[in-house]
C-alpha positions as a Markdown table, in Angstrom:
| # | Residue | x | y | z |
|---|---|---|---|---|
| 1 | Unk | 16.0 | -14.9 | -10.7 |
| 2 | Unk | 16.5 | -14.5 | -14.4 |
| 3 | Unk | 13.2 | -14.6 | -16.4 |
| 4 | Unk | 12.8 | -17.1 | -19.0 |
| 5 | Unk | 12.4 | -14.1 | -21.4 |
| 6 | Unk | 16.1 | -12.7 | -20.2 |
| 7 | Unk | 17.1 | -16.5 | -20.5 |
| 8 | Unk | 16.1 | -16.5 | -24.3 |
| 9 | Unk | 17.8 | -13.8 | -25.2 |
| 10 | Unk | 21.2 | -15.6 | -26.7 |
| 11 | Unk | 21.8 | -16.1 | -30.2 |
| 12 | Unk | 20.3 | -12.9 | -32.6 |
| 13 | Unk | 19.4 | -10.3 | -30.8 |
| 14 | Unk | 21.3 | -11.8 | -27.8 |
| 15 | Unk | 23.7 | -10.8 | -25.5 |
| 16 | Unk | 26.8 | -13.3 | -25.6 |
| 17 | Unk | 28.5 | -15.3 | -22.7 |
| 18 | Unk | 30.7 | -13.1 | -21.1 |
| 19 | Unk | 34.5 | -13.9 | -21.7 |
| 20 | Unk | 37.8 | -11.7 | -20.5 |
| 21 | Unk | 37.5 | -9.5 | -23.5 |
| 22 | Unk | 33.9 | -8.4 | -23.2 |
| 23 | Unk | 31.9 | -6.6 | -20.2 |
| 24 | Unk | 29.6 | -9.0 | -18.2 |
| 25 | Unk | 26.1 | -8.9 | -19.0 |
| 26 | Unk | 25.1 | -6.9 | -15.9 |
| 27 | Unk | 27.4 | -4.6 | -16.6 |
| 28 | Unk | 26.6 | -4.2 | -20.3 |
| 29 | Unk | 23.2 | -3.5 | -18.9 |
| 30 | Unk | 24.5 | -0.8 | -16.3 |
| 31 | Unk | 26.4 | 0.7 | -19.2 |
| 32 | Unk | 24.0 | 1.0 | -21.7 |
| 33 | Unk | 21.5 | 2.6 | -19.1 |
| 34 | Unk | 24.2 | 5.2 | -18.0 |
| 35 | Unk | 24.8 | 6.3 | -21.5 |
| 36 | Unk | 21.3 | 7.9 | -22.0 |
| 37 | Unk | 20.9 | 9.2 | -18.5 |
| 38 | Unk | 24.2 | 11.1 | -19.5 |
| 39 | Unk | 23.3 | 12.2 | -22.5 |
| 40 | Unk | 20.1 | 13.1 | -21.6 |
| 41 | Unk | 21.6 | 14.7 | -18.5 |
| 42 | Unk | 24.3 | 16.6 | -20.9 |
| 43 | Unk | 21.1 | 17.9 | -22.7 |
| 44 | Unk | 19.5 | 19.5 | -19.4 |
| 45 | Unk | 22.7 | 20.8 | -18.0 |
| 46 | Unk | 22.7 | 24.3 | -20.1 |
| 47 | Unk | 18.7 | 25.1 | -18.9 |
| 48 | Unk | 20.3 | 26.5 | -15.5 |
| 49 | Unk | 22.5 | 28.6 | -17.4 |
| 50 | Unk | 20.7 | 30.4 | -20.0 |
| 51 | Unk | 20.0 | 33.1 | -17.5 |
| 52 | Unk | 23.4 | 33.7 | -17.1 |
| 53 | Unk | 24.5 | 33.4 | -20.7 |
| 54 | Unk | 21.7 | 36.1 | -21.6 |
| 55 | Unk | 23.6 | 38.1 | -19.0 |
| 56 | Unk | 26.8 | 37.3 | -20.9 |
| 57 | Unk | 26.2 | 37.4 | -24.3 |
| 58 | Unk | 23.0 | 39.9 | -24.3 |
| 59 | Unk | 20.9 | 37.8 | -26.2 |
| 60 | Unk | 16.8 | 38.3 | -26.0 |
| 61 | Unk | 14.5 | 35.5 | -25.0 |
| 62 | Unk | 13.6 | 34.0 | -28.2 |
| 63 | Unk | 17.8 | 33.4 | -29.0 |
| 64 | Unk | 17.6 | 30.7 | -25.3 |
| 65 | Unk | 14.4 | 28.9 | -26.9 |
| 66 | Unk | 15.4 | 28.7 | -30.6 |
| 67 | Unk | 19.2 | 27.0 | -28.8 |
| 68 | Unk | 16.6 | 24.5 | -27.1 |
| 69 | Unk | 14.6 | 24.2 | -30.1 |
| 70 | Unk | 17.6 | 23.6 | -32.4 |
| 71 | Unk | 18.9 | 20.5 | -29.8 |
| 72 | Unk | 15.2 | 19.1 | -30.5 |
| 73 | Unk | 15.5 | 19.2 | -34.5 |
| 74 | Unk | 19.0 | 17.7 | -34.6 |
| 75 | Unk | 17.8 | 15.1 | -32.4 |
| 76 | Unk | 14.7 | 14.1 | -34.2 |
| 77 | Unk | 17.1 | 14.6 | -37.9 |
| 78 | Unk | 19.8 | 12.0 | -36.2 |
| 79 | Unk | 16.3 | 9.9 | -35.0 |
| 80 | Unk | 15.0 | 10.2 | -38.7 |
| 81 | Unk | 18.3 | 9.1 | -40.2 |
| 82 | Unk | 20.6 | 6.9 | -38.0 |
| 83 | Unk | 17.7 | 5.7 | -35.7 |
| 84 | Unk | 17.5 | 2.2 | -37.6 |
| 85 | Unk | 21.0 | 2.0 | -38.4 |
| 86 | Unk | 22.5 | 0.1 | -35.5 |
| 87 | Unk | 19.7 | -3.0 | -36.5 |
| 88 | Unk | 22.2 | -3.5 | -39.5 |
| 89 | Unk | 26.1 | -2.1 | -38.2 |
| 90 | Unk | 25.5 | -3.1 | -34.8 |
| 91 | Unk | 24.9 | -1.1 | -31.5 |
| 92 | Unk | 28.7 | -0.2 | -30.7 |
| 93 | Unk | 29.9 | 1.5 | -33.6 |
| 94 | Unk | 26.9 | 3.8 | -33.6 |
| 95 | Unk | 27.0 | 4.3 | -30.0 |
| 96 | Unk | 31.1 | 5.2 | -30.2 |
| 97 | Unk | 30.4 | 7.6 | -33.0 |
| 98 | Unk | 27.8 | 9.3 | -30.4 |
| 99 | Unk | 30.2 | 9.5 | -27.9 |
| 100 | Unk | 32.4 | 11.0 | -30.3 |
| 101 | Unk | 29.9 | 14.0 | -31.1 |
| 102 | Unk | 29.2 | 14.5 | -27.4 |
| 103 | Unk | 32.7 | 15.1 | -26.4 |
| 104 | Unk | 33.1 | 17.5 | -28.6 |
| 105 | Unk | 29.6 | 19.0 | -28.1 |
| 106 | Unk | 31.6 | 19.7 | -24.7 |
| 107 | Unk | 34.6 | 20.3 | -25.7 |
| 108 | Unk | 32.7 | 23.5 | -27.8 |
| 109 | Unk | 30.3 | 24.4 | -24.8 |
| 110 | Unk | 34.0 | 25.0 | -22.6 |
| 111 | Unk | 35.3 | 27.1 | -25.1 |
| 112 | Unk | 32.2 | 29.1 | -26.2 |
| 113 | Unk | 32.0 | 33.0 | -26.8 |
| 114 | Unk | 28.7 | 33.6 | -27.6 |
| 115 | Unk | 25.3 | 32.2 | -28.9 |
| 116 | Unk | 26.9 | 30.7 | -31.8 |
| 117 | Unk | 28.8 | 28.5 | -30.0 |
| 118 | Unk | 26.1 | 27.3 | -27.8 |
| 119 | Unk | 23.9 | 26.7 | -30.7 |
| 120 | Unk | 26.9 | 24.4 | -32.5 |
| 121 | Unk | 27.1 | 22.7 | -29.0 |
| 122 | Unk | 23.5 | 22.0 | -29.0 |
| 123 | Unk | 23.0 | 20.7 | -32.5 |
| 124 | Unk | 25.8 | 18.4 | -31.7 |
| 125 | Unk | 24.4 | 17.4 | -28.6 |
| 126 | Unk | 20.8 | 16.5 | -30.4 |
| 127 | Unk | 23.1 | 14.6 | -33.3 |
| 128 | Unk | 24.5 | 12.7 | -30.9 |
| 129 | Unk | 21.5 | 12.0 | -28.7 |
| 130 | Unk | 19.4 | 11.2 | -31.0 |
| 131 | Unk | 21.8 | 8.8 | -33.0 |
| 132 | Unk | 22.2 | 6.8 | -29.3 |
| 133 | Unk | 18.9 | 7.0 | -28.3 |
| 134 | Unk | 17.5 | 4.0 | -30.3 |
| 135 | Unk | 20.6 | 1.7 | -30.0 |
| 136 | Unk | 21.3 | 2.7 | -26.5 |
| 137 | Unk | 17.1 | 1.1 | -25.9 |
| 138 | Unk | 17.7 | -1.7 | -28.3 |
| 139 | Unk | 20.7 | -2.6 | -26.8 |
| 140 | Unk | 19.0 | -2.8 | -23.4 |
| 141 | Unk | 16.5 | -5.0 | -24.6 |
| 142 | Unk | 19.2 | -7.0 | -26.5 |
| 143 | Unk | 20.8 | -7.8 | -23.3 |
| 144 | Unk | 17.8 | -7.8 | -20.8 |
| 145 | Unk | 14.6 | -7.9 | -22.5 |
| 146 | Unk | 12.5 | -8.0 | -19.3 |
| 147 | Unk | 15.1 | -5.6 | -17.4 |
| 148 | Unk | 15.1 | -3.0 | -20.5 |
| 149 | Unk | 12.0 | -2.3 | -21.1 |
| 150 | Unk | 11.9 | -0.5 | -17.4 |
| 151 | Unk | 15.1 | 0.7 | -18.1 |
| 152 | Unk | 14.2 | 2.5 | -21.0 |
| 153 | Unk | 11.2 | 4.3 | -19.5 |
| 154 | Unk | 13.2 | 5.4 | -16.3 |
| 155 | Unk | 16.5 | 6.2 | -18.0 |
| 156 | Unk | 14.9 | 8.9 | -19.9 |
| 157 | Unk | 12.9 | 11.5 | -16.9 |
| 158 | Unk | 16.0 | 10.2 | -14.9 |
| 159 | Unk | 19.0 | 12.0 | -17.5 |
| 160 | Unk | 16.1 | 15.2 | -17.7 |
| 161 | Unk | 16.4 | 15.4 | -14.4 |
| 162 | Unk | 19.4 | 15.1 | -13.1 |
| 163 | Unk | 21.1 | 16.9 | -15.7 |
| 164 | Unk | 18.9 | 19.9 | -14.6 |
| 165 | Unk | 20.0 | 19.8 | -11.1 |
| 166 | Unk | 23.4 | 19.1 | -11.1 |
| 167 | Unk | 24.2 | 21.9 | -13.9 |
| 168 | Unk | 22.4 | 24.2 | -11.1 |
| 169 | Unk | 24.4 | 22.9 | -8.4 |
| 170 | Unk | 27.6 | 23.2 | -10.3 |
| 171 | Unk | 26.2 | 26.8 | -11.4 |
| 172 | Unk | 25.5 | 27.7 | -7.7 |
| 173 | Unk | 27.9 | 26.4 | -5.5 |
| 174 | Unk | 31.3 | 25.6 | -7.4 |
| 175 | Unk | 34.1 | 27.8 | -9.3 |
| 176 | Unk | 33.5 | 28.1 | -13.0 |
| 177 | Unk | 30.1 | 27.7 | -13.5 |
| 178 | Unk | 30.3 | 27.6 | -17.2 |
| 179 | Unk | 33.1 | 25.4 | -17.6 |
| 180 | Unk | 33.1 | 22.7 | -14.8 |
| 181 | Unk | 29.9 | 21.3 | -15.3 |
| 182 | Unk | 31.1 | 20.4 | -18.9 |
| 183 | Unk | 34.2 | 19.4 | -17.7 |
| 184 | Unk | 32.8 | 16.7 | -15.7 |
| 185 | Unk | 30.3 | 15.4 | -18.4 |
| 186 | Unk | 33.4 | 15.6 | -20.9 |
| 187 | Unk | 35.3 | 13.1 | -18.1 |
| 188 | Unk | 32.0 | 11.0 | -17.9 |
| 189 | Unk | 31.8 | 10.2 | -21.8 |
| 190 | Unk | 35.5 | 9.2 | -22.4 |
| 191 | Unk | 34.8 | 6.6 | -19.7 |
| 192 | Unk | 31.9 | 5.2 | -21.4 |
| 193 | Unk | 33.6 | 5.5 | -24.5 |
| 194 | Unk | 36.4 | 3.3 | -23.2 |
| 195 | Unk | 33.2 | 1.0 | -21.8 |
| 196 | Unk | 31.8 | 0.4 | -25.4 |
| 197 | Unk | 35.1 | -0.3 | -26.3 |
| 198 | Unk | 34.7 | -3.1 | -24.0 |
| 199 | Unk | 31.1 | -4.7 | -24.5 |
| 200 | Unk | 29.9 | -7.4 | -26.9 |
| 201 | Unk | 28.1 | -6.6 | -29.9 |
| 202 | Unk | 25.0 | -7.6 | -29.0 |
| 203 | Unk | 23.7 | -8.0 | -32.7 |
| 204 | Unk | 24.2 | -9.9 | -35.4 |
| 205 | Unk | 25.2 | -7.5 | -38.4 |
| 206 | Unk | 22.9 | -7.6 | -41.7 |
| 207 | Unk | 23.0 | -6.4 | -44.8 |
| 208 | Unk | 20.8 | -2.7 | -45.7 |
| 209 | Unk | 22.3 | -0.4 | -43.7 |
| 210 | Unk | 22.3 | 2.2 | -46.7 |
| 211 | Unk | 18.9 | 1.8 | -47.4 |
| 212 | Unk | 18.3 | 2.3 | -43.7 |
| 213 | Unk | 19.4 | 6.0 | -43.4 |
| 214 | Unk | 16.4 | 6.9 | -45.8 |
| 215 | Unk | 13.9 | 8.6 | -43.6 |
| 216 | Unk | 11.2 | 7.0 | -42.3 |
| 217 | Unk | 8.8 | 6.0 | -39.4 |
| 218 | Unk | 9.7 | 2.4 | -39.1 |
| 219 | Unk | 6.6 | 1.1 | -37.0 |
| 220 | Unk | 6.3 | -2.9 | -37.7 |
| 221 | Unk | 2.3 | -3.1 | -38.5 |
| 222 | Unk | 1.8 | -4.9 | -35.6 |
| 223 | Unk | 2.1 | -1.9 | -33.4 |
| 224 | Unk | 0.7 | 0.1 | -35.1 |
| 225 | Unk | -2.8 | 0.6 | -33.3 |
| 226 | Unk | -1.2 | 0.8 | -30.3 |
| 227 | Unk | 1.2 | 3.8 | -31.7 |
| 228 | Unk | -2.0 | 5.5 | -32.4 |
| 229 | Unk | -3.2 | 5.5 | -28.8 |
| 230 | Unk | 0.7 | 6.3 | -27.0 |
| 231 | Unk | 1.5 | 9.4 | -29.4 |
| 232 | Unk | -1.2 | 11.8 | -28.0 |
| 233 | Unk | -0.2 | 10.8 | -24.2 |
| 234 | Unk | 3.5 | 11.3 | -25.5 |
| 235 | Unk | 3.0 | 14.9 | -27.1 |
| 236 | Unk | 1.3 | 16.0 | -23.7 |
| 237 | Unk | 3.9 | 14.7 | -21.5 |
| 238 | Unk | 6.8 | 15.7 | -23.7 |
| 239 | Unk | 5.1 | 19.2 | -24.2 |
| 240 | Unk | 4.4 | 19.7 | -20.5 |
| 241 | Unk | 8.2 | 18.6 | -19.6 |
| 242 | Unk | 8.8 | 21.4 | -22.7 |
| 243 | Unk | 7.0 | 23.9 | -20.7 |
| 244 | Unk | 9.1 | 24.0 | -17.6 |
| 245 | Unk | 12.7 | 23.2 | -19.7 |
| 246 | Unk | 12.3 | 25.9 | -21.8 |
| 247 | Unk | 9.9 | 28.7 | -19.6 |
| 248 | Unk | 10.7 | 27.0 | -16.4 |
| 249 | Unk | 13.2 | 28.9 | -15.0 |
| 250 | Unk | 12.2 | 32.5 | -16.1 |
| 251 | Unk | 8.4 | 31.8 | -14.4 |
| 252 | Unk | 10.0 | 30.1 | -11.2 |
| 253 | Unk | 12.2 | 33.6 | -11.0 |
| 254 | Unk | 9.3 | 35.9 | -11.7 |
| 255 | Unk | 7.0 | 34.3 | -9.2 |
| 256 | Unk | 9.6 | 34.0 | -6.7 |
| 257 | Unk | 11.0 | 37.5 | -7.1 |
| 258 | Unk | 14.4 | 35.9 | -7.0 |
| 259 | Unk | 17.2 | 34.8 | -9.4 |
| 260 | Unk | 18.8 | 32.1 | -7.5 |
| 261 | Unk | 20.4 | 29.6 | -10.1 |
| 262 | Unk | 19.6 | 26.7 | -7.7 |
| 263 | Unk | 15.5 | 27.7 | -8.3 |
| 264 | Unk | 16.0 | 27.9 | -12.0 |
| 265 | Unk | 17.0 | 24.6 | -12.5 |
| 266 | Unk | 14.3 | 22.9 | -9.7 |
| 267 | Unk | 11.2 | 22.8 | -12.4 |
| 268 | Unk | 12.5 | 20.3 | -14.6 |
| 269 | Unk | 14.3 | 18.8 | -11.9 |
| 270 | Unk | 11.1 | 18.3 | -10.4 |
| 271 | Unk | 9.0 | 17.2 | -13.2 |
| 272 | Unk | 11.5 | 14.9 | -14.4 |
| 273 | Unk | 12.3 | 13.3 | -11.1 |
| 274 | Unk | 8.6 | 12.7 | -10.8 |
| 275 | Unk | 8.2 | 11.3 | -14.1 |
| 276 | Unk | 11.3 | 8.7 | -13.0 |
| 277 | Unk | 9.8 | 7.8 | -10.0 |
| 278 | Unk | 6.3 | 7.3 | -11.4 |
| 279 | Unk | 8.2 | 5.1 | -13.7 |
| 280 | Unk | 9.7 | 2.9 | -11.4 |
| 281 | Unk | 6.7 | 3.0 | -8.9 |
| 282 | Unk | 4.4 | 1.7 | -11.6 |
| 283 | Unk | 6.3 | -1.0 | -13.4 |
| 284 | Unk | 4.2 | -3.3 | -13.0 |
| 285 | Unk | 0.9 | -1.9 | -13.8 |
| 286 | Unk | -0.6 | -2.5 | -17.1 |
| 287 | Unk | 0.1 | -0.4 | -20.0 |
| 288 | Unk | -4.0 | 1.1 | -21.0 |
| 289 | Unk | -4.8 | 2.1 | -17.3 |
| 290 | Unk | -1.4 | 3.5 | -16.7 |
| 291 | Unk | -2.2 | 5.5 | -19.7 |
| 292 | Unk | -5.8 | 6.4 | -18.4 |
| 293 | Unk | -3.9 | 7.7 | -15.5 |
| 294 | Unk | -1.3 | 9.8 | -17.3 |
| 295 | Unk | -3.6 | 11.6 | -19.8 |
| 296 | Unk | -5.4 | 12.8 | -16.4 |
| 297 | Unk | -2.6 | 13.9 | -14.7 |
| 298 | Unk | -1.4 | 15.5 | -17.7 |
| 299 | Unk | -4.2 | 17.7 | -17.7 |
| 300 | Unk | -4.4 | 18.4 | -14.0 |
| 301 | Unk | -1.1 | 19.0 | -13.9 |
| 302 | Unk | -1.2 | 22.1 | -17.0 |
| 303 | Unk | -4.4 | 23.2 | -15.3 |
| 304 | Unk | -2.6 | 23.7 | -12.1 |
| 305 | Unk | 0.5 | 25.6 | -14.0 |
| 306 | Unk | -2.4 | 27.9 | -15.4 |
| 307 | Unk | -3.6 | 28.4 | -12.1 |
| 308 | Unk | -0.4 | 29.5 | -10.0 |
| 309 | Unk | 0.6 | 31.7 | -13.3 |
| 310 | Unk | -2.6 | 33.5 | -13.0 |
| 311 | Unk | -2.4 | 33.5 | -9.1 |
| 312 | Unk | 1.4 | 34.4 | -8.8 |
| 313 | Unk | 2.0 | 31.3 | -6.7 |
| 314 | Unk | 5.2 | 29.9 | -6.7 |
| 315 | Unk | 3.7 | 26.7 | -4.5 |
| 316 | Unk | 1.0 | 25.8 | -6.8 |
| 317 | Unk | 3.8 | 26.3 | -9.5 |
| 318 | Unk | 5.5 | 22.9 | -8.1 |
| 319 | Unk | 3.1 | 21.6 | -7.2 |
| 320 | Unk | 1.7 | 21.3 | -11.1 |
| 321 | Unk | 5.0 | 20.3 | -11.7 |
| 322 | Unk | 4.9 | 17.3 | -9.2 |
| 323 | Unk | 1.6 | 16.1 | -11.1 |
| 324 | Unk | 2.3 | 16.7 | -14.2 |
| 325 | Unk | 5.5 | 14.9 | -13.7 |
| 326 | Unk | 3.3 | 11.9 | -12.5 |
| 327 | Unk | 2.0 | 12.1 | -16.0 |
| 328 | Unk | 4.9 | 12.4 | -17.8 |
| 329 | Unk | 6.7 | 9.3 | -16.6 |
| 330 | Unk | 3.1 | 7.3 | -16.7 |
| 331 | Unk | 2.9 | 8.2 | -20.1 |
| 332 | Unk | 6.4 | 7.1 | -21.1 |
| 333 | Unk | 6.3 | 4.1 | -19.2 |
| 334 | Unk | 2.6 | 3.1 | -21.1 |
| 335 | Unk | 3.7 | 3.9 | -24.5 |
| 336 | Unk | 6.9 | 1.8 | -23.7 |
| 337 | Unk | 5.3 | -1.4 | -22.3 |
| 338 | Unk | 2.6 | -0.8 | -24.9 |
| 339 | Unk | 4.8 | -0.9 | -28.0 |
| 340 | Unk | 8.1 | -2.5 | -27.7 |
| 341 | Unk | 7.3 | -6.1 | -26.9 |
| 342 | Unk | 5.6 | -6.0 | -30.1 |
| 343 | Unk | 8.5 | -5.2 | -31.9 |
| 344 | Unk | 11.4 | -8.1 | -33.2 |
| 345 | Unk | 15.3 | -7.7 | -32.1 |
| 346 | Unk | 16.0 | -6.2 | -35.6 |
| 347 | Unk | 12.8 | -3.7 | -35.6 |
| 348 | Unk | 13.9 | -2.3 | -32.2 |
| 349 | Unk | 16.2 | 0.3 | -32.9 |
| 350 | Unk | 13.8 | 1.4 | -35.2 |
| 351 | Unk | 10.5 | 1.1 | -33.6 |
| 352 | Unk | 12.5 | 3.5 | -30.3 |
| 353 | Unk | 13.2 | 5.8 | -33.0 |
| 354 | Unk | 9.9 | 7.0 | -33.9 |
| 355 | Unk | 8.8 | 7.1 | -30.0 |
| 356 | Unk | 12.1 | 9.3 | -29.4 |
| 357 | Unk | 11.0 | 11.3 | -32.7 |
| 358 | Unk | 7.6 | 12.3 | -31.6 |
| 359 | Unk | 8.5 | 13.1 | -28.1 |
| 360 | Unk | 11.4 | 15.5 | -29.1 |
| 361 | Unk | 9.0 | 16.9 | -31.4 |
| 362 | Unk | 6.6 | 17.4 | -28.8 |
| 363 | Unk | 9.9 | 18.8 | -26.6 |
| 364 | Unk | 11.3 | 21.4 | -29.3 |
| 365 | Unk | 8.3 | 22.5 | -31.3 |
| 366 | Unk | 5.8 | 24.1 | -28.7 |
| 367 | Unk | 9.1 | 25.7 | -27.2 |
| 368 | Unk | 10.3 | 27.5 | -30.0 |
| 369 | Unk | 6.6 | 28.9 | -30.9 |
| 370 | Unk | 6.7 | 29.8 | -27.2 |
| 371 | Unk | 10.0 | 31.8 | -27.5 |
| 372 | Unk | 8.3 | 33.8 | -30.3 |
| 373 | Unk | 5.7 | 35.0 | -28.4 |
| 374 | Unk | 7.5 | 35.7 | -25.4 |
| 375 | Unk | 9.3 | 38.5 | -27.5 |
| 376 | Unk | 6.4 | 39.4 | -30.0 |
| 377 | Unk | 3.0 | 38.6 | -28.7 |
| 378 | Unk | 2.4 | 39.2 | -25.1 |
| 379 | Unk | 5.5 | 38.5 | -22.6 |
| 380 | Unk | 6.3 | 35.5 | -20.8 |
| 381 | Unk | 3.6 | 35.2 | -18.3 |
| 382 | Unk | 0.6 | 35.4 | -21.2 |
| 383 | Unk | 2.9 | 32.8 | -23.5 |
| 384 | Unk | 3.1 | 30.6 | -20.2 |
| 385 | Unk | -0.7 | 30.6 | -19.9 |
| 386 | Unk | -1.2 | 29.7 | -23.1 |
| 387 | Unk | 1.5 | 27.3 | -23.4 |
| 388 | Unk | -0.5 | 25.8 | -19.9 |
| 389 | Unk | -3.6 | 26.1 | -22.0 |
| 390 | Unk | -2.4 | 23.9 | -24.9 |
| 391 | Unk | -1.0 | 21.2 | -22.6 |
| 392 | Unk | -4.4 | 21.3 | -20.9 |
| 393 | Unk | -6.1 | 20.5 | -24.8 |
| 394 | Unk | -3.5 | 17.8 | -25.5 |
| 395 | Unk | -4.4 | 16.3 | -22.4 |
| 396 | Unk | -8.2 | 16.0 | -22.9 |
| 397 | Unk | -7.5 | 15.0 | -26.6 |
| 398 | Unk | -5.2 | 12.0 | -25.5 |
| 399 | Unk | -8.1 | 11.0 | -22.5 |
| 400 | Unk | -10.7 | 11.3 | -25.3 |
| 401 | Unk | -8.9 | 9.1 | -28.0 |
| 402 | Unk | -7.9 | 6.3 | -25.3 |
| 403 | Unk | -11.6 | 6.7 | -24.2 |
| 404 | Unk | -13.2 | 5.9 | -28.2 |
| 405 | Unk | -10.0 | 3.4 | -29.0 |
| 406 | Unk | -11.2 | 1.1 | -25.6 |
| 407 | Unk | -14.9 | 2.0 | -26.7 |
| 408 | Unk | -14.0 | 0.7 | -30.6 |
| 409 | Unk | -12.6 | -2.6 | -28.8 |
| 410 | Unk | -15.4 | -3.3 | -26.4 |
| 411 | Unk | -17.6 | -3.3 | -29.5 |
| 412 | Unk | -15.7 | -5.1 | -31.7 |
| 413 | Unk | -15.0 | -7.9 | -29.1 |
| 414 | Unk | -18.9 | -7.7 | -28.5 |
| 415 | Unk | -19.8 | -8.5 | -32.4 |
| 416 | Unk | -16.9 | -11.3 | -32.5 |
| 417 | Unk | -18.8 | -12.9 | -29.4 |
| 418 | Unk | -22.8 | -12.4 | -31.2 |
């Protein structure tokens, strides 16, 4: 049955009737979600293959995390200056113009010779990812506010994830194994270009969009306090899914003593799978203990990575990856259901921005630093510790600050009562 909340929904902010020129709601919706599980999923799809293009291209360690760090700073550039655009141009152009950049981020990634090319791919990729992100997640709330607000926190682990594991799959089992995989995305995206093509603007167009492409962290002041409590839970789970995207498949190959491309791309899988089916398994729990819940597993779950690294256990390995996964989709989904219903229609876009900004932070930063000191410090089982180590410290600071924010409240709610 259609909530009341999906029932109001019409008008601004709305998604029209459906007519035989536009897509039906429902599969507006479906549309919309596919686009960032695919462009998330495009993002993931080279982590199998770095390996192999190190192999190719005889590049050292630090060259595979600065092309993972460089996708991370396009996206959070395209998040900092298109994230709040689509609020006044609409979703569809901005989303076509994605498209646009994605194709040819595969078009470049099937024709590449070397680590220049992948790093062009990938700063197309991030351009284009992060320019969707925010009207891809304002759109789903345009259509189906109720409905959206879990799509958004699933779509995300689910792209991670899948992207990871079918890239290995292609990688282990098919011909080509750097070419098909893109192939296939490449087919993917010009039938969701032709789908945009299709669907209703689902906004009403308003004057600003200029002024809109000036930088900044457009968080309505109502949410405000509760952006203070989700960003520390987000830079642990974002950091934590960093760890095993970007060190992931080098550890799982040292501690396994094999180089199977299937095993390389099974961390993030795993993580990311967990993190979507956390999301989906705890829709309906409220947002603060959801986030109790993740900021523990979060640090369980980087102890645990500490622990198989130190004991050479490839078991203990996934296994941190399973929890830590648990706290990486718990602390999506509570940051979502914590800050957008407080945001209006036109503050959507903008208000998913600065999420998508500090979690790609969180992503790119720690990984880059990490690629460093794989090459300069101590090699990539001491920079695995201490990457496990930080995780473990973001994880304790995010508990600790959702501990003193619901201590603050109890307080203040006590003096408003004397």
């Amino acid at each position: 049955m259609t909530s009341m909340l999906e029932k109001s929904a019409t008008g601004t902010g709305g998604y029209p009737a459906a007519s035989r020129r536009t897509l039906p709601r429902p599969a507006a919706f479906a549309l919309l979600a596919s686009l960032i599980v695919f462009f998330l999923a495009a993002s993931s799809a080279p982590t199998p293959l770095y390996g192999t293009y190190q192999q190719m291209w005889h590049f050292s360690p630090i060259t595979t995390t600065v092309v993972f760090g460089v996708y991370a700073l396009a996206v959070l550039v395209a998040l900092l200056v298109v994230g709040r655009v689509s609020d006044h141009v609409g979703r569809r152009p901005v989303l076509l113009w994605a498209i646009v950049l994605q194709v040819l981020a595969m078009v470049v990634l099937l024709a590449a010779t070397g680590a220049a090319d992948l790093m062009l791919a990938r700063v197309l990729q991030g351009l284009a990812t992060g320019a969707a992100a925010g009207a891809v997640g304002a759109g789903l709330l345009d259509v189906y506010p109720h409905r959206g607000t879990l799509a958004n926190a699933v779509s995300a682990p689910i792209g991670t994830a899948t992207g990871s594991l079918l890239a290995a799959l292609f990688v282990q089992y098919l011909p080509a194994p750097t070419h098909l995989i893109y192939a296939a995305l490449l087919a993917v995206f010009v039938v969701q270009f032709v789908g945009v093509l299709a669907m209703a603007e689902t906004v009403t167009k308003k004057p600003g969009a200029l002024a809109s492409l000036r930088p900044e962290f457009a968080v309505p002041e109502r949410a405000r306090g509760a952006m203070l409590i989700a960003i520390p839970a987000l830079v642990a789970g974002w950091s934590l899914a960093g760890l095993y995207a970007a060190l992931g498949p080098a550890l799982v190959a040292n501690l396994a003593a094999s180089h199977w491309l299937l095993l390389g791309g099974l961390p993030l899988f795993v993580a990311a799978g967990t993190g979507a089916l956390t999301v989906f398994v705890t829709r309906e729990h409220p947002p603060v203990p959801l986030m109790r819940v993740s900021t523990f597993a979060l640090t369980l779950g980087g102890a645990a990575a500490l622990v198989s690294e130190l004991a050479g256990s490839l078991a203990l390995f996934f296994a941190g990856a399973v929890i830590g996964g648990i706290g990486f989709g718990a602390a999506f989904q509570a940051s979502i259901k914590l800050l957008l219903p407080l945001a209006h229609p036109h503050e959507r876009s903008g208000l998913l921005s600065v999420i998508y900004t500090v979690s790609y932070l969180a992503l790119g930063l720690p990984a880059v630093v990490a690629g460093w000191l794989v090459v300069h410090e101590g090699g990539l089982t001491a920079t695995a510790r201490e990457y496990s180590i930080f995780v473990i410290a973001l994880g304790v600071l995010a508990f600790a600050g959702l501990a003193r924010h619901q201590l603050t409240a109890k307080r203040s709610q006590e003096l408003v009562v004397e």
